[in-house]
N, C-alpha and C positions, 0 to 999 in steps of 0.2 A: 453428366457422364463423359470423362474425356476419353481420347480416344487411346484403344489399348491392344495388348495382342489377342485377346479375347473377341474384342469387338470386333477387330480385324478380319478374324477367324470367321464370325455369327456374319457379318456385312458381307464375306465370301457365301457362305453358306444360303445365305437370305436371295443373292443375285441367283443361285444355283437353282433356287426354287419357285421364286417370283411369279415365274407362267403355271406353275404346277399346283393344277385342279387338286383339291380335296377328293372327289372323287379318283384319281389317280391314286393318291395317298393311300387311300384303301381298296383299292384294285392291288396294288403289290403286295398288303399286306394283310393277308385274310386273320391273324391276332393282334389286328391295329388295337382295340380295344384292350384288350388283355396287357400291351406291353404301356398303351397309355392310360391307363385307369390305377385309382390307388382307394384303397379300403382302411377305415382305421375306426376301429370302435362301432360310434352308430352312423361313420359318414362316408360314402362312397362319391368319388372326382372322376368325373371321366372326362378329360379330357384330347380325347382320343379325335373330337371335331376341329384341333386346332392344326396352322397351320405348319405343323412342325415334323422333323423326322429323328429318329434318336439319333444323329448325328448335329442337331443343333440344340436337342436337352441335354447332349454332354458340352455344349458351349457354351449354353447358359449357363448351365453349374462350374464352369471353366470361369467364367466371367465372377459368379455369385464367388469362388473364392479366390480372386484376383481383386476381389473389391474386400476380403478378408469377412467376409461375411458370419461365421463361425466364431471369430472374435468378437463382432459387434451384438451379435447373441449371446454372449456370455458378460459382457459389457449391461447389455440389456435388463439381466438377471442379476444386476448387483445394483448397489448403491451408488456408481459412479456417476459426476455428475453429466451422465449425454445430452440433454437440453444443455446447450451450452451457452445457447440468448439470454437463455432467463436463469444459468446456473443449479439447476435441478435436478434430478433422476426423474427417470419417468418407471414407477412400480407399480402403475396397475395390477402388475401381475398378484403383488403381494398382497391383494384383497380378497383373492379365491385362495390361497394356499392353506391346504385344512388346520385348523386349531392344535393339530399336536405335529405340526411340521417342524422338524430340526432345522431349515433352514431359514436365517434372517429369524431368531428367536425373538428379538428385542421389537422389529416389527410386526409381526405376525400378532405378541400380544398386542400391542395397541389396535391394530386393523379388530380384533375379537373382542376388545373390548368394546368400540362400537358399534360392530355388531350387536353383540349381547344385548347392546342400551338399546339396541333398536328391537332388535326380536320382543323384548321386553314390554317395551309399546305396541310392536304389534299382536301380540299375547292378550295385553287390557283391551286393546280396541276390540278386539275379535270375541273376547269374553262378555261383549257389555258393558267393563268394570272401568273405560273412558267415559267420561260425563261432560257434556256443555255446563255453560255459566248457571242455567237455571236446573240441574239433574238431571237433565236426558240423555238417552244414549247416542253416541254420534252415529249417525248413519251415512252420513258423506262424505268424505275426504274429496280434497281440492289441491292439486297438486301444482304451485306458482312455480313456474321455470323456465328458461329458454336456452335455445342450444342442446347443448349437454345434460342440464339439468331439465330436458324437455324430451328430449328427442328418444334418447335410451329409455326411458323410463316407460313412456308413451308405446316405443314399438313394441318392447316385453310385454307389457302389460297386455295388448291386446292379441298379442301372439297368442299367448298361454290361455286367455280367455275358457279358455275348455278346464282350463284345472283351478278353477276360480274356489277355496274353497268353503265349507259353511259358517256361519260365525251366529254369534248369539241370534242378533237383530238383521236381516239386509244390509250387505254394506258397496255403495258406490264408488268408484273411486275413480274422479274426472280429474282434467289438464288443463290449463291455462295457461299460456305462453305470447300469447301478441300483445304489443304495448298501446295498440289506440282502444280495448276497452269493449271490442267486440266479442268475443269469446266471452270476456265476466260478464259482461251487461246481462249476454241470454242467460246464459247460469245460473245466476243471481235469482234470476225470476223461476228457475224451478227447483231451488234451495231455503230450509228453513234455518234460519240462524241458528236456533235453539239446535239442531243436532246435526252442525255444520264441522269439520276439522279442516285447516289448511294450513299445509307443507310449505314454508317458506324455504327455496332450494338455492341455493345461489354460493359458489365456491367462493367468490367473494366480498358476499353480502353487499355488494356497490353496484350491481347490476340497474339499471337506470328503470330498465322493461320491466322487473323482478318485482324492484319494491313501489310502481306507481301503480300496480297489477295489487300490493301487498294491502297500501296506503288507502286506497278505494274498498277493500272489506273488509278491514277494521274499521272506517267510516260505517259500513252498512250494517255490522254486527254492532256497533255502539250507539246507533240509530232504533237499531230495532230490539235492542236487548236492557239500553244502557250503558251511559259510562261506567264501568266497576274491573277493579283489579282481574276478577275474575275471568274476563272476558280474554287477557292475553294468556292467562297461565291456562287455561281451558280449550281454545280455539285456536291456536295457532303450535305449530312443530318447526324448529329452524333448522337446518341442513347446510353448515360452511365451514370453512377453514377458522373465520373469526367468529370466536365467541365473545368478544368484547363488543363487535357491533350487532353479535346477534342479543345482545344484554341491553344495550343500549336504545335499540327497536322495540324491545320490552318482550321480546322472548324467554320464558322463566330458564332459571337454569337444566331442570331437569328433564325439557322438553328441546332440549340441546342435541345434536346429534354432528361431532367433526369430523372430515375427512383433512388431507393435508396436501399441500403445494407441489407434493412431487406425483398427485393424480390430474392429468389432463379431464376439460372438464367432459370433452368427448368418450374417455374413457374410465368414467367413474358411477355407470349405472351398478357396477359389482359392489359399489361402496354405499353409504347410510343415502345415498344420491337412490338408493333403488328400493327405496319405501314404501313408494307404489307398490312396487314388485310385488314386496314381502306381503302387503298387505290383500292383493288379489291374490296369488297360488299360495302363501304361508311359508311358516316357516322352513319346513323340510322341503317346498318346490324352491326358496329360493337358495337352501343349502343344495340342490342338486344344479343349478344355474349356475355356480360358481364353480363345483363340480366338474361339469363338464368344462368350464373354460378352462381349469387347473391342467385337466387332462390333453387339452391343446395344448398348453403350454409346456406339460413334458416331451410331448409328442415332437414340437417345436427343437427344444434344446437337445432331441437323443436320438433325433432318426436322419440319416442320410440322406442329402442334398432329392435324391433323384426318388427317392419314395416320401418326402415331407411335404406333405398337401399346401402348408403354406407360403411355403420357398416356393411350392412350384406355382401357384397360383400366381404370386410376386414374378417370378421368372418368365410365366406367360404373359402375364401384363405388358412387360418389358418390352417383349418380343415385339409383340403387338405393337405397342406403342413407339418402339424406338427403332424399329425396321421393317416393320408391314406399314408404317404410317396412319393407323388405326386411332385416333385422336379420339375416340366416344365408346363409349361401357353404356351398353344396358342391363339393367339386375331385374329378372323376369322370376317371380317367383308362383308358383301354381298353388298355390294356396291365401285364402282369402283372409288368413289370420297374419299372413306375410305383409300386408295392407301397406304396414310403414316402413318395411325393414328398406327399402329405395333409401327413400326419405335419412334416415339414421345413418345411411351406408355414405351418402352425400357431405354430409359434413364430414365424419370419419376420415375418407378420403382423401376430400377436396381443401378438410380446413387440416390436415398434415400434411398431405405434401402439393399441394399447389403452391408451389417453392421456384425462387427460379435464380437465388443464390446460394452458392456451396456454400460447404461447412468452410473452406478457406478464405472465404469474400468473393470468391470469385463466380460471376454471370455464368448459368447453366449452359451448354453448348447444343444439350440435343431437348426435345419434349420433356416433361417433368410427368406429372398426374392428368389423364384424361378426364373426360368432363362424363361423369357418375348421372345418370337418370333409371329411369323405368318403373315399371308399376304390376301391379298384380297380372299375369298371364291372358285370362279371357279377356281383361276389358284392355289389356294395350293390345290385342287380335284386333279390336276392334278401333285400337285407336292409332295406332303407332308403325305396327308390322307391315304396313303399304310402303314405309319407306325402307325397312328393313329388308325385304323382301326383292322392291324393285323399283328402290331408289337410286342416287348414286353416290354416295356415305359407306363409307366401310366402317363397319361400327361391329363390335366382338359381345359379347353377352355370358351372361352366367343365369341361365335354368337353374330352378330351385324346387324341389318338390320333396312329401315325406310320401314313402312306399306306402305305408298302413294310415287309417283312418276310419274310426265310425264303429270299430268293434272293441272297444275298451269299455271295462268297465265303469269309465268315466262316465260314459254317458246314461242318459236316462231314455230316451224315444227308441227302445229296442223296436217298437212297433214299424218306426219307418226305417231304419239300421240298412233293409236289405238296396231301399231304393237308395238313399242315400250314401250306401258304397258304390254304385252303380255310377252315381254324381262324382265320385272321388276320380275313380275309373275313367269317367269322361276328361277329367280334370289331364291327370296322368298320360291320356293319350295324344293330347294335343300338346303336351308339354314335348313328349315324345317326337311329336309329328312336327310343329315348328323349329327344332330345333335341326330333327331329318332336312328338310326343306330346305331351312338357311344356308343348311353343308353341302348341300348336294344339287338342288336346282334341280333344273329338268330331269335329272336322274331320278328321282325320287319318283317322277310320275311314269304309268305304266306307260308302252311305246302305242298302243294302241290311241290311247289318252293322247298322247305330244304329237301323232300323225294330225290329229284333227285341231292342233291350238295356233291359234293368230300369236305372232312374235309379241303384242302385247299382253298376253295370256302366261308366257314362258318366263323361267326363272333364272337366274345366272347361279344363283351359290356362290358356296366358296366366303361364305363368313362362318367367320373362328367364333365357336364357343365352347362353356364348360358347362357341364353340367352335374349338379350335385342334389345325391338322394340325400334322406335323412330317415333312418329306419321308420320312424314316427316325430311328428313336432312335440318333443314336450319338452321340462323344464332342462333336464340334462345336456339332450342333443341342441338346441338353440345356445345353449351357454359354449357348448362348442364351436357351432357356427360363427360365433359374433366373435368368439377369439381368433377365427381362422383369419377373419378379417382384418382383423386390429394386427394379427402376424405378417399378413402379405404386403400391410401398408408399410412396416418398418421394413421387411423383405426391398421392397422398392425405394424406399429413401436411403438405403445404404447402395445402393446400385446407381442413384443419383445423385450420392456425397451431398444431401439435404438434412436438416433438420424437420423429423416429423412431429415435433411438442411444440413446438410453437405456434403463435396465430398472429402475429403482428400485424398481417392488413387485415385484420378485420376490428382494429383499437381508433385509427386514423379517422376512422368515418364514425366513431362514434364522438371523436373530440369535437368533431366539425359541428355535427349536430348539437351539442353545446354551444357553440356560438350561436348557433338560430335560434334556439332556444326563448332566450327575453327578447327574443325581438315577435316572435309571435304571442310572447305573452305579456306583449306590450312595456316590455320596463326595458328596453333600447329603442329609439325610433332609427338611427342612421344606419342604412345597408349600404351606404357608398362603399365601403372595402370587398364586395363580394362582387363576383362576375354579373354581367350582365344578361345571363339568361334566370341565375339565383335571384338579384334583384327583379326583372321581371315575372317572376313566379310569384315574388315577395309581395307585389304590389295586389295583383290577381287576388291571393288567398287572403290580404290583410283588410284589401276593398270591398269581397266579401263577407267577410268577419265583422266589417265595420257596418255594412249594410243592413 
């Protein structure tokens, strides 16, 4: 981000404020909340805890279209190619746009035809009318992935968990993503071959983790079943860009399923990548997931800087990050099916824009992407918020909670319904209350309470967050959620003339680990080329390998 009249402005505005208590903030302004909060559909942003006053959200928006912000949204929304490393577009979007959308006709059918192949499949599975090598029905699925092809799929799936829906037979549907063998090994052993499926996921089908995860249970099924044709046309589904290597692997054709090079692999669970998906909520939950991300997305390209929940999300980021010196994001979500959304929000993020050269060549001059953690609400209370609290870390947060719970007809245990909204409630209030806390410090506690507390009992405040409802978590409202994010991360790479499609450091350390490679698997003995803390690890793990 160089430096500009805008910045100028916010850098003035920022000194103006610097000493100035959040409580203060809302001491002046008894509809702080009202002027900082926005509503749109099933998602409400209140961002009313940050440290900001409308004289610096009209600098941000000053800035967001001094950086042309507006144009690189409409850029965004087209075919152009803005991965400009790797020469690509980057059309996520184009995977949620409904089937009889007039725009981008020529893509839109291809995205639906894949679809279609996939619904299709999961139609047979869900009917029964999928069979293993010996006639049975699958009852497993195994979803091989990592990254992208792991992580999106993973958080949906056990998001949604509630609208899991019925199918002929029981249907499981597990993850496997780490490349030393521990996750399949346990698996393996409470899997029956005979009515096993697995999702071979990999954008492009070279993934080293992917297919040594691939290559170990097709040993296990042809072990336990037989070698026979049947065993790859029957037990396996591929998920890539290449269908000549997914042909090659011995994936049949019909069990093919492509996506294509201009979907990043972090943003491609809306694509045949979210099979899982389809196959725990169905068909029409994962038609309503793509849904609501659509609905982000116009929301995106047609509303006003100063009411667009993901400009402003991006915009507070900024703030934060690039004149509060707030270097760490926590993602606190109060709800237990929220489990992994951290986790998926982490790469998201951190593998777009942890950047730290422009789009020019030129070395970043101020902070880029802060460092993304946090975990489900009760249990980082218990593990986490000692530093939050009253640490010395200025770190910003985003609260995640859905209003309603426990009273749909989804569920079946009407009988505990009343305690377990009571549990929701509980939930809701501490959500509530930490976040009070964080903003406000001593204020928060009554004066009666703060006469009697020791200085190490007392609280400072004055950390910036946001907090976002969600009418209820379901297939819709989380497809919006996870667009809001994917919005806010481009929001901020255009505000730090970065490229957010690419990953290039995370390619380096994969070549490296090739070199090591024969040499622990004995067919190179010389490590003289490598440093000498590599070579002394080399020798430690080779000595006891040999032992």
């Amino acid at each position: 981000m160089q430096k500009s009249s805008a910045m100028e402005n916010l850098s003035s505005l920022k000194n103006q404020l610097i000493d100035t208590h959040l409580n203060t903030l809302f001491a002046e302004d008894s509809k702080r909340f009202n002027h900082f909060s926005v509503e749109y559909d099933q998602i409400v942003l209140d961002f009313s805890k940050h440290r900001i006053n409308q004289s610096i959200i009209n600098g941000l928006v000053e800035l967001a279209d001094e950086r042309n912000l507006g144009q690189w949204i409409q850029k965004l929304f087209s075919t152009e190619l803005i991965n400009y490393t790797e020469q690509r577009a980057a059309m996520h979007w184009a995977l949620r746009l409904p089937k009889d959308s007039s725009f981008q006709p020529e893509i839109t059918e291809q995205v639906h035809v894949q679809l279609d192949r996939m619904y299709a499949l999961v139609e047979k599975i869900h009917s029964g009318q999928f069979r293993g090598a010996t006639g049975e029905v699958i009852q497993d699925v195994v979803n091989i992935g990592v990254g992208g092809s792991d992580l999106g799929p993973l958080m949906v799936t056990h998001a949604l968990s509630d609208f899991k829906v019925p199918t002929a037979k029981p249907l499981a549907v597990h993850f496997v993503s780490t490349m030393d063998g521990s996750q399949l090994s346990e698996l393996l052993h409470q899997l029956r071959p005979e009515t096993t499926l697995f999702i071979i996921s990999s954008k492009s089908f070279g993934t080293i983790d992917t297919l040594s995860n691939a290559q170990t249970v097709r040993q296990w099924l042809e072990k336990a079943l037989g070698y026979n044709d049947k065993i790859l046309k029957n037990h396996f589904i591929g998920v890539s860009t290449k269908p000549e290597k997914m042909t090659e692997w011995g994936i049949a054709a019909d069990k093919q399923l492509l996506l294509w090079d201009w979907v990043g692999g972090r943003y491609s669970l809306w694509s045949c990548i979210g099979l899982p998906i389809a196959l725990t909520i169905g068909i029409q939950g994962f038609k309503q997931l793509l849904a609501g991300a659509h609905a982000i997305d116009q929301h995106f390209q047609t509303t006003s800087f100063e009411l667009n929940i993901p400009v402003l999300m991006g915009l507070l980021g900024a703030w934060n990050n690039n004149f509060l010196d707030i270097q760490t994001h926590a993602v606190l979500p109060y709800d237990g099916r929220l489990k992994y959304f951290a986790a998926y929000l982490q790469q998201l993020e951190m593998e777009s824009n942890g950047k730290s050269i422009q789009r020019d060549g030129e070395k970043v001059s101020l902070a880029t992407c802060p460092i993304v953690w946090g975990e489900v609400g009760p249990n980082a209370q218990h593990a986490f918020y000692q530093l939050l609290h009253q640490g010395t870390h200025k770190v910003s947060c985003d609260f995640i909670a859905p209003v309603k719970r426990y009273n749909s007809n989804q569920f079946t245990y009407a009988e505990n319904a009343d305690a377990l909204i009571e549990q929701h409630h509980l939930a809701l209030s501490n959500c509530l209350a930490q976040s009070r806390l964080l903003a406000f410090g001593n204020q928060a506690l009554s004066q009666d309470e703060l006469n009697e507390l020791p200085r190490y009992k007392q609280y400072e405040g004055n950390q910036p967050s946001s907090t976002i409802l969600l009418k209820e978590l379901n297939p819709y409202s989380l497809g919006m959620l996870i667009a809001m994010y994917e919005h806010k991360v481009f929001v901020q790479s255009i505000l730090w003339n970065i490229n957010p499609f690419d990953q290039w450091g995370v390619e380096k350390g994969k070549e490296i680990a090739n070199q090591l490679l024969p040499i622990l698997n004995h067919e190179i003995d010389d490590i003289s080329t490598f440093d000498a803390s590599t070579q002394g690890l080399l020798r430690i793990i080779l000595g006891k390998m040999n032992g």
